[in-house]
C-alpha positions, 0 to 999 in steps of 0.5 A: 685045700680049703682049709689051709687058705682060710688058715693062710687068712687068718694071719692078716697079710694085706689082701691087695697084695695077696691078689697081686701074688696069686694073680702074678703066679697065675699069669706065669701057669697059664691058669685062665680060670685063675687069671679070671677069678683072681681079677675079680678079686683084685678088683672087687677088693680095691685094686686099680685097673692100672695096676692090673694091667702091669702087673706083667711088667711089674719089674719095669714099672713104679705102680708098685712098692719096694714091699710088693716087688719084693713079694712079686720077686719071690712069687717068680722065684717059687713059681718057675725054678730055676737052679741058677737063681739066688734064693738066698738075696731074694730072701734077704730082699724080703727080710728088708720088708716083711718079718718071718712069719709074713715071708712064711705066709708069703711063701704058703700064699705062692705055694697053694697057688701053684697047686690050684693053677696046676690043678685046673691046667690040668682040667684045660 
């Protein structure tokens, strides 16, 4: 699993909003391990303490781009699935700010996150 991280980081997404993802999707499993090491990350790597704290409630705030709430969007989507959501206007929504291959690093980002939070759920 390693290893496909540091695959994933070789494509050059943007840090900052690779924290957001991970941190968002760990907030959502309940992962404090998670919470905690993705946190310091953030932090360690620029991100405000401001942002931090509502990223939350990133949908009823405008701390965040149109880019971010795009990837937070889809972050959620792929996080909790749901068999009512409209993954085909949450792609569309990412299509207008990041090319094919970013949305396939995003979608790799959200997806190797899920398998850490439930991996160390698993050891609470």
């Amino acid at each position: 699993m390693t290893d496909v991280h540091r695959a994933i980081g070789t494509h050059g997404f943007e840090r900052l909003l690779h924290h957001l993802v991970q941190l968002r999707a760990s907030q959502i499993n309940r992962c404090a391990y998670c919470i905690k090491m993705h946190t310091q990350e953030a932090r360690r790597d620029g991100e405000t303490p401001e942002r931090l704290d509502r990223l939350i409630v990133w949908e009823q705030v405008d701390d965040f781009s149109e880019r971010e709430k795009a990837a937070l969007a889809w972050t959620e989507a792929l996080t909790v699935l749901d068999g009512k959501a409209d993954l085909g206007a949450l792609r569309a929504r990412l299509r207008a700010h990041f090319t094919d291959q970013e949305i396939g690093v995003l979608t790799s980002i959200v997806a190797m996150i899920n398998l850490w939070n439930r991996i160390q759920v698993s050891r609470h």
